[in-house]
N, C-alpha and C positions, 0 to 999 in steps of 0.2 A: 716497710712500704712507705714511699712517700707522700706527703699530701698536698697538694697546692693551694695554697690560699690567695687571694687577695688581701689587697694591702689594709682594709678592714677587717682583716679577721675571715670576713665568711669562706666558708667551703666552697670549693670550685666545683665540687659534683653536687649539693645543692645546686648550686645557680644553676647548671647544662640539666637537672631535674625541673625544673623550674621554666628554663627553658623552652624543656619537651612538652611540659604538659600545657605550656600555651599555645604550642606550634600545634600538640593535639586538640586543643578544643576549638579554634582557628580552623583547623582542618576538619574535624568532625562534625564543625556547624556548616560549614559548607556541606558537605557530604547532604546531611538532613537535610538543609534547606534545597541546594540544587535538586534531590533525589521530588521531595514534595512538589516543589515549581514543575517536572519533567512531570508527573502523575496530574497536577491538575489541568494543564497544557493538554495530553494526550487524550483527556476523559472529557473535562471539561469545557475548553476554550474552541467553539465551534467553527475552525479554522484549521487551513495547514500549518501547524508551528512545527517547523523540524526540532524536534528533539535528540539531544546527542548519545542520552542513556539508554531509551527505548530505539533509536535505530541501531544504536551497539549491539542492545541486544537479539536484535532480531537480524542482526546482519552475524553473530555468532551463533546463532542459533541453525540460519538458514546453512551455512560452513558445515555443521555438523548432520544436517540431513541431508545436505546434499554429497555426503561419501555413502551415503544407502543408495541415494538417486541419479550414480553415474550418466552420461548420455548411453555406455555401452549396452547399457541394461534397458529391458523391453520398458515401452513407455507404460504399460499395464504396472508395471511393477514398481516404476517412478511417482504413477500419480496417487499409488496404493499410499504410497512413505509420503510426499509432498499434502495429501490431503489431509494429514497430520500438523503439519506444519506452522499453519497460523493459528488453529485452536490449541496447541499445545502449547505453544508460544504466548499467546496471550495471557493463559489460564496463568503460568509460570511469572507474568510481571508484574503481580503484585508481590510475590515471594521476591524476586530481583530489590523491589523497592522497600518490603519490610528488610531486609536482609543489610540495604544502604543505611536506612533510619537506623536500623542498632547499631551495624559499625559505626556509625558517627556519631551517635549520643556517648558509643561506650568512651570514646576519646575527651566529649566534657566532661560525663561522670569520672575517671580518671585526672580532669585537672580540678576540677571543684570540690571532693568531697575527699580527698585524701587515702581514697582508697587502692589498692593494689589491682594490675589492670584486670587478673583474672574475676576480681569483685565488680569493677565497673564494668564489665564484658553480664555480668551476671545481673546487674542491677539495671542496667539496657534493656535486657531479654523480659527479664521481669516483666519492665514497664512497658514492653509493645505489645506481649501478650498477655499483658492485664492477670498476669498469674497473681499475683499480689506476695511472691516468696520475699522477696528483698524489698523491705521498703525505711526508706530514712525520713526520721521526725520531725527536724531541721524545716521549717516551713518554705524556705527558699527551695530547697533541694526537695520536698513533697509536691510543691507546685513545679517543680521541673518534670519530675515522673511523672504527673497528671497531666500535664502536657506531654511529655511522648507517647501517653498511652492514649490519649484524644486523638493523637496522628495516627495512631494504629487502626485504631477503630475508623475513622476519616478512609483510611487507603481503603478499607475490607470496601466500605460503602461505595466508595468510589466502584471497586470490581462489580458490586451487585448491579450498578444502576448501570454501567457499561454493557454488560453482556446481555439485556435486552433490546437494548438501541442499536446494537450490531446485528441480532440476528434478527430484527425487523429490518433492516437497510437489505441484508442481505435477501430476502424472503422477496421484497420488490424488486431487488435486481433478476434473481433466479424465476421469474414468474412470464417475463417478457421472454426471457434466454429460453424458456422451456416450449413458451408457442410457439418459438422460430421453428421448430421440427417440423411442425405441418406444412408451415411458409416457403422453406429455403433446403430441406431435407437435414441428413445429420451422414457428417457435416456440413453446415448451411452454406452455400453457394452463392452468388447473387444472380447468375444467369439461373440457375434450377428457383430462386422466388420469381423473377420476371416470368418464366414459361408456366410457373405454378398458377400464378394469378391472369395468363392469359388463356388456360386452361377453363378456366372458369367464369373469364368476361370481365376479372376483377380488376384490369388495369387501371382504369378510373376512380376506381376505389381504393388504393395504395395510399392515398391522402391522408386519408383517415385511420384507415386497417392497421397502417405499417407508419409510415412515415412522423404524422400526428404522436404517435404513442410513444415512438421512439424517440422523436425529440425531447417530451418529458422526462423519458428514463435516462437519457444523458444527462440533463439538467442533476436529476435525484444522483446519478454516479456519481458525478462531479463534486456533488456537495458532500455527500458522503464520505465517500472514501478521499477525500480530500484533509475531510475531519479526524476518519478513522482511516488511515492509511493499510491496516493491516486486512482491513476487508477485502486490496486489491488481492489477496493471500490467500483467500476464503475461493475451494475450487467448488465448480459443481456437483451436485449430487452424482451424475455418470461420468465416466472416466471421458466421453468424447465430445465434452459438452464443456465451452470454456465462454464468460463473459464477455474476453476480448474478443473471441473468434465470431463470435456473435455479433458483436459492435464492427467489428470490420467488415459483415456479410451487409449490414444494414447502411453503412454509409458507402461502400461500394454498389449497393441496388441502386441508391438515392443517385450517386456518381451516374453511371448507364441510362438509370433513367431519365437524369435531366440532359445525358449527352448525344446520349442514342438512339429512344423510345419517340419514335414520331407522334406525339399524342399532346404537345403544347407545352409549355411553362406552366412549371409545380413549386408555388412558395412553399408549399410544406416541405417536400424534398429539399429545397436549397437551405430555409430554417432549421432542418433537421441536421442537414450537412453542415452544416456551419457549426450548430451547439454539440453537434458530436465532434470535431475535430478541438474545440478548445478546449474541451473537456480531458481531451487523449492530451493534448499539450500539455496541461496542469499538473493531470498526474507525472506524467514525466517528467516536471517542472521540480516537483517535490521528491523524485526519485535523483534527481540529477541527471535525465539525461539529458545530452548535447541537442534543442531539438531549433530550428530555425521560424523560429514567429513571423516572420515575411518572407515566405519563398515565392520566386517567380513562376509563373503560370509553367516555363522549358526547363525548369528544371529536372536533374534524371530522377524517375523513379522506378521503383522497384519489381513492378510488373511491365513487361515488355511488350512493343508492339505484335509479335507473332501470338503473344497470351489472349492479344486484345481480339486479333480479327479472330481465331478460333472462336473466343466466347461471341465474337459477334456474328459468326456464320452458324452457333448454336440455335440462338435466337431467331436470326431468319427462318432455321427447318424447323423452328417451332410453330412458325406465322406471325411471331410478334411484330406491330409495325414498326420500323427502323430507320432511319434519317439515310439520303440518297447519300450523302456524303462521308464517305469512312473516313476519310484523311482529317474532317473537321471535326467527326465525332471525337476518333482519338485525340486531338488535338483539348480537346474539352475536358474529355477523361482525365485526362495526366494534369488540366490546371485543374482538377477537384482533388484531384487524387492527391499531388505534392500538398497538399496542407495538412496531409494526415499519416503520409508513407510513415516515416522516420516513428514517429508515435506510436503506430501502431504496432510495427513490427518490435520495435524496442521492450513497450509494455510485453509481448507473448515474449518474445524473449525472460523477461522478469518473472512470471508466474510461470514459465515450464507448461506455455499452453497443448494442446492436443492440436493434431494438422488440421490446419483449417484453408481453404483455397483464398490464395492473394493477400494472407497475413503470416502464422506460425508457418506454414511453407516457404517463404521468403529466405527464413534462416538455412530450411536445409539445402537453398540454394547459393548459402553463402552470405547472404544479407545482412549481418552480423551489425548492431550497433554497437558504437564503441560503449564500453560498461562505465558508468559513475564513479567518480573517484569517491569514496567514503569516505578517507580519511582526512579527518579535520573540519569534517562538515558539523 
């Protein structure tokens, strides 16, 4: 067998040894470091920061539940498997990110301590799960392993202090979602709230009742699941009951009612229409979709004129009072409406919402947004 050397003497497969194991711990420090950065980002940094690991993984993740949750298959039995979906997911990414910290230490323990990879693969594991089986004397290399096992413990803490602030975010969102039944029926409607609340005299009172409260809880989505992105993932407790379908019932009443409802100008309504549609833009801002932040009042949207007069000849046989002018109502409608079409129907698109009238119906009319490109984000 031959052996090559250089013209000093040294072995050639030294050197390409030598090589490897700088290219591995070069690349294992990244590994660890980006893996850490993506986990304090996602947990801690109170902001949308896309992250490339945590959306990988939840964009792999969603791949694999969704061959349970064909479209073929009854929506009962989609939202059974997708209600899975973001708590199983979450639970699993701290496992994704202990799982990055090893592979990537084990690559420096391999170029620093001379050991054989199965050893630094061994002497990695050790140290995240603080088992204490492998541990080296060597005071540089002992303060290494006490640093990765600080990162271990660091990630745990991280998960514990995450899953309380998620499921209080969530608990405020589901809380509003749950009294729209009374308000708007199930599925909530926005002609079945207006005839609700004029059933009971309560039109004057939508200020406060509806509109007021809702505009908060846009603000709380926005912030939230902006921060925790996966909350948008988080479905309701019943199967026909979805957070967008809800937000679209509420900013479609706010729509009608500043366009329709002969009863004066409502700041709250138009405040509430407003922080609800920038809200819907954000999110989809951070999901990637395509969404337009200055549409024109004519532009087309997604609910059509024959949609509009029915629901407005609904409301008339209700007695609701209603502007002489249909042609200006509508006209009004579609400029509230285009600031929010595209977003909202995108977002139900994304969470696999339940039919809701003039949102997740949209798609089974075709309405399809074009989907986010992920890759390279």
């Amino acid at each position: 067998m031959l052996t090559f050397t250089l013209a000093a003497g040294v072995d050639m497969r030294d050197v390409m040894l030598r090589g490897a194991k700088l290219v591995a711990a070069v690349l294992g420090a990244s590994i660890a470091g980006a893996t850490v950065v993506s986990a304090v980002k996602t947990v801690v940094v109170p902001r949308a920061e896309s992250q490339r690991i945590t959306r990988l993984w939840f964009l792999i993740t969603r791949r694999l539940f969704g061959l349970r949750a064909r479209s073929s298959r009854p929506f009962a039995d989609r939202d059974r498997v997708m209600a899975l979906y973001a708590p199983l997911t979450l639970v699993l990414l701290p496992i994704l990110w202990t799982t990055c910290v090893t592979v990537g230490f084990t690559g420096i323990y391999w170029a620093v301590t001379g050991d054989s990879l199965r050893d630094a693969f061994l002497t990695s594991g050790s140290s995240m799960f603080t088992l204490g089986v492998v541990f080296h004397r060597p005071v540089p290399l002992a303060a290494l392993t006490f640093f990765q096992a600080a990162l271990g413990l660091t990630l745990t803490a991280l998960l514990i202090s995450y899953l309380p602030s998620i499921y209080g975010a969530y608990q405020r969102r589901e809380q509003l979602v749950g009294m729209l039944d009374s308000r708007a029926g199930v599925p909530p409607t926005p002609s079945e709230s207006l005839i609700r609340y004029q059933r009971i005299s309560g039109l004057d009172q939508m200020d406060d009742d509806l509109f007021a409260r809702w505009e908060e809880w846009f603000v709380d989505v926005e912030e939230s699941h902006s921060s925790v992105p996966a909350l948008v993932y988080f479905r309701s407790p019943r199967a026909d009951r979805s957070w967008i379908t809800a937000a679209g019932c509420v900013l479609d009443t706010a729509a009608i009612y500043l366009s329709c409802v002969d009863i004066g100008r409502s700041a709250r309504a138009s405040l509430c229409l407003r922080s609800g549609f920038l809200a819907l833009r954000r999110l989809t801002d951070y999901f990637k979709f395509p969404v337009d932040h200055d549409p024109q009042p004519t532009d087309p949207i997604s609910v059509t004129r024959a949609e509009f007069d029915d629901m407005f000849e609904q409301l008339r046989a209700a007695e609701v009072p209603l502007v002489a002018d249909v042609d200006q109502a509508w006209a009004d409608y579609a400029g509230w409406r285009v600031n929010y079409d595209v977003a909202l129907v995108a977002l139900c698109q994304l969470v696999m919402a339940p039919e809701g009238r003039w949102s997740s119906d949209r798609l089974l009319l075709g309405n399809v947004p074009k989907r986010p490109n992920w890759r390279g984000r």
